[in-house]
N, C-alpha and C positions, 0 to 999 in steps of 0.2 A: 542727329536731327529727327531721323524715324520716331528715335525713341521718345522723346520730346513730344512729338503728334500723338503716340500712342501714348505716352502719356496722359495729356490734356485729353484725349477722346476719352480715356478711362473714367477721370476727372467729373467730366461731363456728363457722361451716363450715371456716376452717382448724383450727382445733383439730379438729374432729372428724374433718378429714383425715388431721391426723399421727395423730392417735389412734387411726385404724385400720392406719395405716403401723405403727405401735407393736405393737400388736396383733400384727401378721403379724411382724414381724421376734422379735419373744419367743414365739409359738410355731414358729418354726425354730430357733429356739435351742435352745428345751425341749427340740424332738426330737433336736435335735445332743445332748445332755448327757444326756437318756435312751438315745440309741443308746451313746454312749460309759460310759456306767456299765455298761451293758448289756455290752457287749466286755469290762470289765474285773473283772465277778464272774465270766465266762468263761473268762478267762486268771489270775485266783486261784483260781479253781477245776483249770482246765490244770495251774498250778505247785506247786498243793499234791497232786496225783497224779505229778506228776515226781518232788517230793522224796521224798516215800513209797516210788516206784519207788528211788530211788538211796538211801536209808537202808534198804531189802530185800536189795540188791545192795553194801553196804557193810556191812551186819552178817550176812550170808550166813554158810555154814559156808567155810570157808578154802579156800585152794587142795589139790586131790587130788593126795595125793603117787604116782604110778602110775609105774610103770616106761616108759623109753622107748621108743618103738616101735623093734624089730629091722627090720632089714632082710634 
């Protein structure tokens, strides 16, 4: 019967080992997948200020038609 309790107590203590192993490695993750979401409403945000810049500069008034510079 002893053996049986220490057993099971043994048991248990690994479980609650990987359990905190578990623990730590899912909030590193978290924070890898929060930084990278993070980067990436950054750079949708970045590209949609580029296209905007480049639909300004594509629908623009045209080229000035000016005489050549003399010499």
């Amino acid at each position: 019967m002893a053996d049986d309790v220490e057993d099971l107590a043994r048991r248990v203590d690994a479980l609650e080992e990987r359990i905190a192993h578990q623990d730590l490695a899912l909030e590193a993750l978290n924070q890898t997948v929060v930084g990278q979401w993070t980067l990436i409403d950054a750079l949708r945000r970045e590209l949609a200020e580029l296209v905007d810049r480049l639909d300004d500069a594509v629908s623009g008034p045209g080229p000035v038609d000016r005489p050549p510079p003399h010499y």
